[in-house]
C-alpha positions as CSV (number, residue, x, y, z in Angstrom):
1,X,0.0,0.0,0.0
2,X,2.9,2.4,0.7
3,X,4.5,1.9,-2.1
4,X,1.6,1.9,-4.2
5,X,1.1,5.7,-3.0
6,X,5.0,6.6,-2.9
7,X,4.9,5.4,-6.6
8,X,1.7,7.3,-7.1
9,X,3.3,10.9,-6.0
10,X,6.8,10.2,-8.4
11,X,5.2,9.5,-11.3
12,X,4.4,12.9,-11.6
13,X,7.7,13.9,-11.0
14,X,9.4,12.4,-13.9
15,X,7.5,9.5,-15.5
16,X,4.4,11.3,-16.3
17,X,5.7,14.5,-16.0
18,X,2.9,16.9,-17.3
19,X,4.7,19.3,-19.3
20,X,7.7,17.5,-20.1
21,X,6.6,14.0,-21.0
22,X,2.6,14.3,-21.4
23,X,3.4,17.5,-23.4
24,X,0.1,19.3,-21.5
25,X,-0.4,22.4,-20.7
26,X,1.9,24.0,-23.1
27,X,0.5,27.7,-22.9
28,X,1.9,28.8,-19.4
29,X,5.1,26.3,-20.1
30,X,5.7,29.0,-22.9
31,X,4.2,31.9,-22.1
32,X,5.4,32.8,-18.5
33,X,8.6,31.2,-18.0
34,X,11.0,34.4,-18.8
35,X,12.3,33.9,-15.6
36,X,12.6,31.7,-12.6
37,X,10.9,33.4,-9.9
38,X,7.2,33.7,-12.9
39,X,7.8,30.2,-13.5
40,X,7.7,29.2,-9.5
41,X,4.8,31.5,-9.2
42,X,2.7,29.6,-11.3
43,X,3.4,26.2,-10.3
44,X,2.4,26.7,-7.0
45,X,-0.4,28.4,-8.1
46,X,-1.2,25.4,-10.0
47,X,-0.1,23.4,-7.0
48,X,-3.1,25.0,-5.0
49,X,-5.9,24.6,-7.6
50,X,-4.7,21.1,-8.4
51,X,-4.4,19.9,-4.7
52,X,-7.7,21.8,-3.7
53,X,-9.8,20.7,-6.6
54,X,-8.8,16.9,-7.1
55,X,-9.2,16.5,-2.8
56,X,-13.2,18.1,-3.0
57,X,-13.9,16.4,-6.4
58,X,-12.7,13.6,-5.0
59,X,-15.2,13.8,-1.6
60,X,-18.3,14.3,-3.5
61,X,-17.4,12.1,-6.7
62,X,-20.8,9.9,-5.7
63,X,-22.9,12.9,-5.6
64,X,-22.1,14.2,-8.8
65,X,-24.4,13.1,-12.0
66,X,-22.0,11.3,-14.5
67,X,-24.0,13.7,-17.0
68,X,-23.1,17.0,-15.8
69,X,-19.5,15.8,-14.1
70,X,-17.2,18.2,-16.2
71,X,-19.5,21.2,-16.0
72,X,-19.4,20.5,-11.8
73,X,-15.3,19.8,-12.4
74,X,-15.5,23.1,-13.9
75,X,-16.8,25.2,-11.6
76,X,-14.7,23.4,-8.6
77,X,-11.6,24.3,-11.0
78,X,-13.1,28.1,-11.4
79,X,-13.2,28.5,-7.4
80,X,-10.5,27.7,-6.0
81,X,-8.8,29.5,-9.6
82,X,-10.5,33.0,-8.5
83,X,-8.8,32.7,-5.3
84,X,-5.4,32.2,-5.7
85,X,-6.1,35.0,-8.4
86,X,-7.8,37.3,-5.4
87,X,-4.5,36.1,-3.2
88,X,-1.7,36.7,-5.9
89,X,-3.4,40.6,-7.0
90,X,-3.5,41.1,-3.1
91,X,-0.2,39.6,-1.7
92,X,2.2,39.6,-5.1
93,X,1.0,42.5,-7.3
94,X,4.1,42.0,-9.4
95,X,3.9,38.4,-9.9
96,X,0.1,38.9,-10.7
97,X,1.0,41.6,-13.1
98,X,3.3,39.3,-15.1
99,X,1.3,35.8,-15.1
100,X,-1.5,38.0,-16.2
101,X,-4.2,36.4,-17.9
102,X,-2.5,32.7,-17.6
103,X,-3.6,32.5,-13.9
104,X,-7.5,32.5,-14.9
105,X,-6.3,30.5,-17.5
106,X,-5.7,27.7,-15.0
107,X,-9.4,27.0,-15.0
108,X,-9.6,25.2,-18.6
109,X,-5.9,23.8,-17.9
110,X,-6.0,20.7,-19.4
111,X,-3.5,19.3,-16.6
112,X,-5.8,19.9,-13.8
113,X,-9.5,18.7,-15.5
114,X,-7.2,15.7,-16.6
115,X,-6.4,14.2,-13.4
116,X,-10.0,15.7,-12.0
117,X,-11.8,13.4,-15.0
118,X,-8.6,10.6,-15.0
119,X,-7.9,10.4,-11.0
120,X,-9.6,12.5,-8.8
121,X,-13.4,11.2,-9.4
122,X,-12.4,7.7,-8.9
123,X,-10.1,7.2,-6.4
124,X,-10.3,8.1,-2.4
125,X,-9.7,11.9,-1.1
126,X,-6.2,10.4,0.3
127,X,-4.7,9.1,-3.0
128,X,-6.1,12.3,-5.3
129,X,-4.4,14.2,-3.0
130,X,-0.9,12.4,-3.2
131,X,-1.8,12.2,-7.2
132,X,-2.5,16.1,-7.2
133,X,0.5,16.9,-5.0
134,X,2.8,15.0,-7.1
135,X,1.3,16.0,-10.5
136,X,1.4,19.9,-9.1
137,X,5.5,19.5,-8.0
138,X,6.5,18.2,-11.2
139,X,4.5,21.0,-12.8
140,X,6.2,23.2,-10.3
141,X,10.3,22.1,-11.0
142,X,9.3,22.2,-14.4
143,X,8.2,25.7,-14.9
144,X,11.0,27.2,-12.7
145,X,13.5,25.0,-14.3
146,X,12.6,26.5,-18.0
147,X,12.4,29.7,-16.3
148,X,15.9,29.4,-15.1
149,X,17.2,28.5,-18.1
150,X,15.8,31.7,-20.1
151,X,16.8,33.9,-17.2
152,X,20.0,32.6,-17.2
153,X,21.1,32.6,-20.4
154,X,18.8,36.0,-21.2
155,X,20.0,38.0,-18.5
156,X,22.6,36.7,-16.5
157,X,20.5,36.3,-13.5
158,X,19.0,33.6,-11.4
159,X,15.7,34.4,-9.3
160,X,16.8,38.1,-9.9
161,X,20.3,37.6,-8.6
162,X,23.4,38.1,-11.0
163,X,24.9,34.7,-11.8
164,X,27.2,35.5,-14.7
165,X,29.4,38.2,-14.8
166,X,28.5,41.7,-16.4
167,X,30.6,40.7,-19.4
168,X,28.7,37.7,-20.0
169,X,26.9,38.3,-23.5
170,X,22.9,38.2,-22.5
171,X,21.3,36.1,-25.4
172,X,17.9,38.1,-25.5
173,X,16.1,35.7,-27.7
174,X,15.7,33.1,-24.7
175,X,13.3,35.7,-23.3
176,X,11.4,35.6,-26.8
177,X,8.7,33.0,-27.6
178,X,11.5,31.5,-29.9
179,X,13.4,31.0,-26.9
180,X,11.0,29.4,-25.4
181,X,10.3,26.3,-27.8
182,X,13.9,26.1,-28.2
183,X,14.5,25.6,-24.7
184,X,11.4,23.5,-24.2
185,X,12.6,20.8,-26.9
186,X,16.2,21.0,-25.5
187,X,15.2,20.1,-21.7
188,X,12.1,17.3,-23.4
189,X,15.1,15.6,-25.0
190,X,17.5,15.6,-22.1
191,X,14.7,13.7,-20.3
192,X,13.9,11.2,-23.7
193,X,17.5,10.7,-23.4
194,X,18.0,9.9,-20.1
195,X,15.1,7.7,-19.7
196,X,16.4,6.0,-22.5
197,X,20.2,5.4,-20.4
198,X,18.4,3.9,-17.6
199,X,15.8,1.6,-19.5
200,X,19.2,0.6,-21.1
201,X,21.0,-0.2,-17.8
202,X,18.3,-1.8,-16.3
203,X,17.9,-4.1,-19.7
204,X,21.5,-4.7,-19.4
205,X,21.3,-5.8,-16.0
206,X,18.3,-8.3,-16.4
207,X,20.5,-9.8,-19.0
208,X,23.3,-9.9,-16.9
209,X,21.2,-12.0,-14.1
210,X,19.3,-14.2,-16.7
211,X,22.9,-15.4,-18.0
212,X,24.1,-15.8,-14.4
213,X,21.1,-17.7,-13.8
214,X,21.3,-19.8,-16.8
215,X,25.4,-20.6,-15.9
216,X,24.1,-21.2,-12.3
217,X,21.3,-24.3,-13.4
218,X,23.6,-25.7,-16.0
């Protein structure tokens, strides 16, 4: 059982990372990570909604008519979206100011109605909450890692702080949408090709103990 739940919360850190191995929701992957610090901002914003929304979809999954599920899914998504909205323009007028429109965005997310529809409404409050928690983190170090890449090699900064020194040459086009798919594909294919090192190692290894096995009956 606790291993069924630990694997449960990693998945969505690296096996079915959201962004960078589902490939969903590509809008605020592109659109907000200019720096570290936006990046961050929005994951745990999507953190919240995701966490909040999968655990009360979850409690009242039997009350809700399979008819009118996503509508309700909807509506849970738009409430708890509207407050970290209310909480950002109150709290962090600057980060609110730059994720803009791409926090009421979260609502029609395809990440969060995904595991609402996929997880959430058929499995205990418990488990969609370890399902949300994980899905939101890897979300999370995905957006800030981006982000830290574009800052980086587009300003010279980290988080705001200067990293590389003033005669560093800024490469402004990481903080342009190009930047952003380039940097996107290059980070999606470091993962492809580590994946693809370890499924190889482990392959390698199974071999190794079926031939010692083999030598070891005959």
């Amino acid at each position: 059982m606790q291993t069924s739940i630990y694997r449960e919360f990693l998945k969505g850190l690296w096996d079915e990372h959201p962004t960078l191995r589902l490939l969903i929701g590509m809008c605020p992957t592109l659109a907000v990570t200019t720096a570290a610090v936006n990046g961050f901002g929005m994951g745990l914003s999507v953190i919240f909604v995701l966490v909040c929304s999968s655990v009360l979809i979850s409690l009242i999954r039997n009350f809700i008519p399979s008819q009118v599920r996503i509508p309700c899914f909807i509506m849970i998504i738009a409430t708890f979206t509207t407050i970290i909205d209310m909480v950002l323009a109150a709290y962090f007028p600057g980060l609110h100011e730059v994720l803009g429109l791409f926090i009421p965005l979260i609502v029609v997310n395809c990440i969060i109605l995904g595991r609402a529809e996929a997880y959430a409404c058929k499995n205990p409050p418990f488990r969609a909450f370890i399902d949300a928690l994980g899905m939101g983190l890897g979300v999370t170090w995905g957006l800030t890692f981006i982000g830290a890449i574009r800052e980086i090699m587009g300003m010279g900064t980290l988080f705001g702080l200067p990293v590389l020194p003033e005669t560093a040459t800024s490469w402004i086009i990481f903080l342009l949408p190009p930047g952003a798919f380039f940097t996107l594909g290059i980070v999606v294919g470091a993962m492809n090709h580590i994946n693809y090192v370890m499924e190889r190692r482990q392959r390698q290894q199974a071999s190794r103990c079926m031939t010692a096995g083999q030598a070891v009956q005959g």
